[in-house]
C-alpha positions as CSV (number, residue, x, y, z in Angstrom):
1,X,0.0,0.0,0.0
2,X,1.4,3.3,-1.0
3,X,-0.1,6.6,-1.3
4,X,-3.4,6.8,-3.3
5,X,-3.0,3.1,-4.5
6,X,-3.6,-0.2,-3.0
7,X,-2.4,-3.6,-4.1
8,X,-3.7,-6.8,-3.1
9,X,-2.5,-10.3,-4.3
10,X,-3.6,-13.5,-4.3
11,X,-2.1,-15.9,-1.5
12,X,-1.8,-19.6,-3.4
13,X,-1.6,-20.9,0.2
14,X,-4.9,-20.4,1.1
15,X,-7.4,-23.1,0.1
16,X,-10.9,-22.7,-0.1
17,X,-13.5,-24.9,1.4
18,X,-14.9,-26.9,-1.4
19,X,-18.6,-26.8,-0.1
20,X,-21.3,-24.1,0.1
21,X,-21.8,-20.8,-2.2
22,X,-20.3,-18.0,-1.8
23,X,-22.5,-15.4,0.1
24,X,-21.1,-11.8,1.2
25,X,-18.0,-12.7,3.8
26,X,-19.4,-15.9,4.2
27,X,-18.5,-19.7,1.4
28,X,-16.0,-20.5,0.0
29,X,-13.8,-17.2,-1.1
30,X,-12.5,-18.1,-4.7
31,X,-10.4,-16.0,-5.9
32,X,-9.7,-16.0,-9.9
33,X,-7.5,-12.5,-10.1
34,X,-3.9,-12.7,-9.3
35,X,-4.0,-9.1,-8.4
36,X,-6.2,-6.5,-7.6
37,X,-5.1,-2.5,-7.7
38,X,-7.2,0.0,-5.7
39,X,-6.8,3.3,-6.5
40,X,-8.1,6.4,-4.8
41,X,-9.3,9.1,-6.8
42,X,-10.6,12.1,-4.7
43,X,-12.6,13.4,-8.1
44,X,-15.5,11.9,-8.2
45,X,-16.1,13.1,-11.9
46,X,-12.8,11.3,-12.6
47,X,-14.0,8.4,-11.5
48,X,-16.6,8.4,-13.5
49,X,-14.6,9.0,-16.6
50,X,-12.3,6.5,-15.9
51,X,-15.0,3.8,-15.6
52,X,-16.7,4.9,-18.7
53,X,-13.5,4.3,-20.7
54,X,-11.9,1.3,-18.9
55,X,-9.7,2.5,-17.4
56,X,-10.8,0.8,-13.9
57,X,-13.6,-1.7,-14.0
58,X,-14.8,-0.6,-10.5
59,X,-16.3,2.1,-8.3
60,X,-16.9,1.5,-5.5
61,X,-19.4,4.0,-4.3
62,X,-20.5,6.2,-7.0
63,X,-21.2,9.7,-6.0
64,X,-25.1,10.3,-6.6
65,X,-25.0,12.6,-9.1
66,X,-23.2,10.1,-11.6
67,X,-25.3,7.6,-11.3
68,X,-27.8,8.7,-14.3
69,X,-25.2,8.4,-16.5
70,X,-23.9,5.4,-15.0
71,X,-26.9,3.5,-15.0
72,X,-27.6,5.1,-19.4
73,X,-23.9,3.2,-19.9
74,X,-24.3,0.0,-21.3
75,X,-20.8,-1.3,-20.5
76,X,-21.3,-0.4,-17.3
77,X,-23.9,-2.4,-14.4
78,X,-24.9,-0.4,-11.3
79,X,-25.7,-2.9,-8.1
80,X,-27.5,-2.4,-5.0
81,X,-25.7,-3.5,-1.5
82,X,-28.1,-5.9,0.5
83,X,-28.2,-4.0,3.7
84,X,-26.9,-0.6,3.2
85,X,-24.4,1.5,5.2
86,X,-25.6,3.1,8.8
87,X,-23.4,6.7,9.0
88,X,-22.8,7.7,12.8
89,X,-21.5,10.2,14.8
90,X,-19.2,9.3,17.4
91,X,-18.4,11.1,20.4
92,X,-15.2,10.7,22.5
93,X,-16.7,9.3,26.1
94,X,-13.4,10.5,27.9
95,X,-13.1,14.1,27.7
96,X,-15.4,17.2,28.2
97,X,-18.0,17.5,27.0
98,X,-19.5,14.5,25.5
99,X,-17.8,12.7,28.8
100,X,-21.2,14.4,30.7
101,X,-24.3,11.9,29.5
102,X,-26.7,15.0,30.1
103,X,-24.8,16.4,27.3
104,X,-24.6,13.7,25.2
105,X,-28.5,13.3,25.5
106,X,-29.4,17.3,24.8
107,X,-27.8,17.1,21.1
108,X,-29.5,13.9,20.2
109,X,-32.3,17.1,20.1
110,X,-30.8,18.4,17.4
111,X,-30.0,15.7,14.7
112,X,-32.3,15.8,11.8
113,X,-31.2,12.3,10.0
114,X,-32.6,14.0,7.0
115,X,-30.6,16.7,6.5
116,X,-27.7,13.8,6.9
117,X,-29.0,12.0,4.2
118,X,-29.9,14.5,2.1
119,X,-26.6,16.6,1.8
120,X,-24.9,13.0,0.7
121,X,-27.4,11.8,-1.5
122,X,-29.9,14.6,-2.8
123,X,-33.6,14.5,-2.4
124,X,-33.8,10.5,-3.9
125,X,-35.5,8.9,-1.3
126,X,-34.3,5.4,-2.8
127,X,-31.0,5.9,-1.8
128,X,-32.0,6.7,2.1
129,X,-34.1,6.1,4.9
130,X,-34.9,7.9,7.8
131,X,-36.2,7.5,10.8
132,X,-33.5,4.6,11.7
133,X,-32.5,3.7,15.1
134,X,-29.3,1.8,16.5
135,X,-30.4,-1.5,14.3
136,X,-30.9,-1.8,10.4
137,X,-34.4,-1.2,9.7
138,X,-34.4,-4.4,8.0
139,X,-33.0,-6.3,10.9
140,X,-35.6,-8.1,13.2
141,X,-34.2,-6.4,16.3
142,X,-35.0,-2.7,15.0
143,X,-38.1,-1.2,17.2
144,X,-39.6,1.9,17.8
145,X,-37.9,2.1,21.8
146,X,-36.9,5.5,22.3
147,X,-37.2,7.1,18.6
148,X,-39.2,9.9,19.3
149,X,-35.7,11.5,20.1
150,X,-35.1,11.5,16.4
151,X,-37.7,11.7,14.7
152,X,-39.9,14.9,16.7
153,X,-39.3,18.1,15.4
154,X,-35.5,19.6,15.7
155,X,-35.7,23.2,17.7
156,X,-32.1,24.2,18.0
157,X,-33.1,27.0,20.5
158,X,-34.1,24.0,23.2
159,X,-31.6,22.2,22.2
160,X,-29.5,24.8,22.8
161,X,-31.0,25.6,26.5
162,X,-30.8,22.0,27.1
163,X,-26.9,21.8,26.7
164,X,-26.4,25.1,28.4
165,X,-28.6,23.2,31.6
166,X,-26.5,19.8,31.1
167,X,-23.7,21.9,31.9
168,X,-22.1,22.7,28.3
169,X,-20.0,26.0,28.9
170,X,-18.2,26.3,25.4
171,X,-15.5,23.9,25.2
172,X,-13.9,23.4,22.0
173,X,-15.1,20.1,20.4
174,X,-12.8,18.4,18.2
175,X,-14.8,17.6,15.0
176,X,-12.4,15.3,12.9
177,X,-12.9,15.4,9.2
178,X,-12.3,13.1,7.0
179,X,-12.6,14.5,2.9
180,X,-13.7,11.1,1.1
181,X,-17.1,11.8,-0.4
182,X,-19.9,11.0,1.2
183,X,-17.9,11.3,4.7
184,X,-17.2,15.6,3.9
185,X,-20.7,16.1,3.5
186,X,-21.9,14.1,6.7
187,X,-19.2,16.3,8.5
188,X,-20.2,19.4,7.5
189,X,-23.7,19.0,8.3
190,X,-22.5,17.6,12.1
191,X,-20.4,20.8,11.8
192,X,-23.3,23.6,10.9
193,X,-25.3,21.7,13.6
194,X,-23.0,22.2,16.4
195,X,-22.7,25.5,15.9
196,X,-26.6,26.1,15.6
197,X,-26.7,25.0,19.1
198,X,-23.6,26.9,20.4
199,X,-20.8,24.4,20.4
200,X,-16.8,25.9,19.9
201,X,-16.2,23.5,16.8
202,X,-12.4,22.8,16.0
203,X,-13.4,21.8,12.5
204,X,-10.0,19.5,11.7
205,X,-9.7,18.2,8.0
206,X,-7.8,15.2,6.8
207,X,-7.6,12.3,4.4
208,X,-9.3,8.9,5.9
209,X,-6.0,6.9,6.5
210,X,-5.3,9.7,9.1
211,X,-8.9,10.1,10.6
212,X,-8.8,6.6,11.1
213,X,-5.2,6.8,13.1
214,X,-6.5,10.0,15.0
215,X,-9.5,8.4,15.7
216,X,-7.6,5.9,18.1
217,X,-6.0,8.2,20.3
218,X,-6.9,8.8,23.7
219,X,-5.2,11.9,24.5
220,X,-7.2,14.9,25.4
221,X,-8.3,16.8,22.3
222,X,-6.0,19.7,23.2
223,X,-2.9,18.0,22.7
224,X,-3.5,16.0,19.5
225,X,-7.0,13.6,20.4
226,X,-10.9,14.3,19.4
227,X,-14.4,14.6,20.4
228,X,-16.2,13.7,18.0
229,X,-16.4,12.3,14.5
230,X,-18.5,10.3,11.3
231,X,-18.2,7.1,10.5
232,X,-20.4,4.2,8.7
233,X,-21.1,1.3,9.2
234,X,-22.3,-1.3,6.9
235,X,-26.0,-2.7,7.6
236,X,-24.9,-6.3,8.4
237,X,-23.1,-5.0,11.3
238,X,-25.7,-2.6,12.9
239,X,-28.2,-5.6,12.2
240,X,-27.7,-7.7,15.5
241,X,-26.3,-7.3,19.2
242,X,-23.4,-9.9,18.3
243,X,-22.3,-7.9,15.7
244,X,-23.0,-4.4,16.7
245,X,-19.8,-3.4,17.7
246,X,-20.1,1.0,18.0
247,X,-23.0,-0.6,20.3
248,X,-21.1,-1.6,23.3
249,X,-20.3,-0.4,27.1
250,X,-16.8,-1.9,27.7
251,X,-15.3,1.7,28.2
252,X,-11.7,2.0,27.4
253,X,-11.3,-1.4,26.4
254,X,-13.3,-1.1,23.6
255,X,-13.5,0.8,20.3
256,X,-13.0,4.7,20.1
257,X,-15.2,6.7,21.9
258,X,-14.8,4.3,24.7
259,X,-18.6,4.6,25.8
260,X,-19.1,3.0,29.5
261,X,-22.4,0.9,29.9
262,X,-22.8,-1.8,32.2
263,X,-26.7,-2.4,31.5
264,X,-25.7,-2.9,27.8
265,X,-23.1,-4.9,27.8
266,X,-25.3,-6.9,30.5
267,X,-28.3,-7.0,28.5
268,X,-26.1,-7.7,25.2
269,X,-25.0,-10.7,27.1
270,X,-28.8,-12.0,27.6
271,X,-29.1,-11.8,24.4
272,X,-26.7,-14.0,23.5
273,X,-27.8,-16.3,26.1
274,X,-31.2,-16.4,24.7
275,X,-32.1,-18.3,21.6
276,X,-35.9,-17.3,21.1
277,X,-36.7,-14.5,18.7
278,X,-39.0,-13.3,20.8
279,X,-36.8,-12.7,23.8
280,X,-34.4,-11.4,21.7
281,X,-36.4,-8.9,20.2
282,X,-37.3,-7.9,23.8
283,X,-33.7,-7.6,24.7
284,X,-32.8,-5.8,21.6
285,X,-35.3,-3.2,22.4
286,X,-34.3,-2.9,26.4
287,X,-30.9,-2.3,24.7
288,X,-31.8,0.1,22.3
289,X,-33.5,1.7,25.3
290,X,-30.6,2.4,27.3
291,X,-28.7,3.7,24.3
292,X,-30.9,6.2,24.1
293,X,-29.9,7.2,27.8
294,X,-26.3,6.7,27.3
295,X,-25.5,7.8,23.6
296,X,-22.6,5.6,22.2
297,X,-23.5,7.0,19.2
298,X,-26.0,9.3,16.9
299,X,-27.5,7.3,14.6
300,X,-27.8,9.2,10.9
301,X,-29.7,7.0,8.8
302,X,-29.1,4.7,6.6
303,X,-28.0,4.9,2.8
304,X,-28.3,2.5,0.1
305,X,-25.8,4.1,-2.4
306,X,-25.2,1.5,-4.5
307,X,-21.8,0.2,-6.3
308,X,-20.5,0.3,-10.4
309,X,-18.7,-2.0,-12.0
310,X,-17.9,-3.1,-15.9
311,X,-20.5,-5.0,-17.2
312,X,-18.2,-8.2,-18.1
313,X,-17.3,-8.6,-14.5
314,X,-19.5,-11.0,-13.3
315,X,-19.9,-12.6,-9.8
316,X,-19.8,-9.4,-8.0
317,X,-21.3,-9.5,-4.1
318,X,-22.7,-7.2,-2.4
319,X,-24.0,-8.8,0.3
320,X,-21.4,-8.0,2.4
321,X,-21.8,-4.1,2.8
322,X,-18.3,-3.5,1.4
323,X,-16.5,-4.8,-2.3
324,X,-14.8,-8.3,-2.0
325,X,-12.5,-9.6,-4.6
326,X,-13.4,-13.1,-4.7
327,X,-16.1,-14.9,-6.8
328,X,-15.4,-11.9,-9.1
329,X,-14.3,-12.7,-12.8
330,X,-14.3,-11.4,-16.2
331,X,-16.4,-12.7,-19.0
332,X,-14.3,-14.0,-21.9
């Protein structure tokens, strides 16, 4: 890896099992390219040109307003992923203020999951959905417990009041940026937000390779750490309690943001203690609950943006959430 390109290989060692079909992450992961190059082109009208001519035979998430065209090419198939990608915002759980629950619980106020949506993806309500909670909407563990947080009206005035009453007293939040597409606009929306409601935003820009590293420190946000930042996740992970791993309590020996919750993680364990749907469904709704009290996370929505590819590749998944290389060959 290097710069703006990628390069996977093929490993001959590994041998696939010879049973089952290959389904997402899941079967037997044939692979029928000896090498894969992955390049990362900021442009997104550059990407489209170079798709058009051949000159890659993938994109992996087209931006929006290329899709028209896309979709007219006939050298060119556009594909739906199965359960579509759940953008979040993620505050830091160590640090004022997002350490101060009250506070965490007085923005949820002011998310409108539209506006989200919207500034990434236009007005085309295909490509989003909103209301969405801390499961997929397609999962059977997604309820209505608590979503009258996100989906009543948004009054940044209240909101406002509320974080003034939690104890907000202008310290500078660390809103980390990353500029891939999709990622920008989310952030810019959190940004505008924040300051509607009188947060001091440290609006901090930066490609993803480095959000991702920033994202892992712990250090206060003063001397080179964070408060808050987007990410998504993709639908098969925000689907189920076992999976759901932005949806955990273990504090700082978890993922960043380090939320503390000792009812989750003890009602995530029911659930995996429990095989009946019924009870689970029950648990996954106590959790979502409590989430709702102690913000891991604000949910944005979800977005089913889908991917582009030459149309004499076949075997492409998209189960998965994300492009995998195997099962994916080219028509003589």
């Amino acid at each position: 890896m290097h710069g703006s390109l990628r390069v996977y290989e093929r490993f001959d060692g590994y041998k696939p099992r010879e049973d089952g079909l290959p389904d997402g992450t899941s079967g037997p992961k044939v692979v029928h390219f000896d090498r894969v190059e992955w390049h990362v082109i900021p442009d997104p009208a550059t990407s489209a040109a170079a798709l058009r001519a051949g000159e890659v035979d993938w994109w992996a998430y087209p931006s929006p307003d290329f899709l028209p065209q896309l979709r007219q090419d006939k050298q060119i198939r556009v594909q739906g992923y199965a359960d579509g990608f759940c953008p979040i915002l993620r505050p830091n759980h160590l640090y004022p203020p997002f350490n101060n629950p009250a506070v965490r619980r007085a923005l949820m106020g002011a998310i409108d999951q539209a506006e989200f949506m919207t500034a990434a993806f236009g007005p085309d309500r295909s490509l989003w959905q909103v209301p969405v909670g801390f499961f997929t909407p397609s999962s059977p563990f997604a309820s209505e417990v608590g979503m009258a947080a996100l989906s009543g009206p948004r009054n940044y005035a209240e909101v406002k009041r509320a974080l003034e009453t939690a104890g907000y007293r202008g310290e500078k939040v660390v809103l980390l940026v990353s500029t891939q597409p999709f990622f920008k606009e989310w952030s810019d929306v959190a940004a505008e937000m924040m300051r509607k409601v009188g947060m001091n935003i440290d609006y901090q820009a930066m490609d993803f390779a480095v959000r991702i590293q920033r994202a892992t420190l712990k250090k206060p946000p003063d001397e080179g750490g964070w408060n808050v930042f987007i990410t998504a996740l993709a639908g098969s992970i925000t689907a189920s309690p076992a999976t759901h791993f932005f949806l955990r309590g273990q504090g700082e020996q978890g993922y960043s943001g380090w939320p503390t919750s000792p009812q989750i993680e003890a009602l995530r364990d029911q659930w995996l203690d429990v095989s009946d749907l019924a009870t689970q469904k029950k648990l996954a709704a106590e959790i979502q609950a409590q989430a709702f009290i102690d913000v891991p996370y604000y949910p944005l929505g979800i977005n089913f943006a889908p991917t582009a590819f030459r149309s004499d590749l076949t075997g492409v998944l998209t189960a998965s959430g994300n492009p995998v290389f195997w099962s994916v060959r080219r028509q003589a």
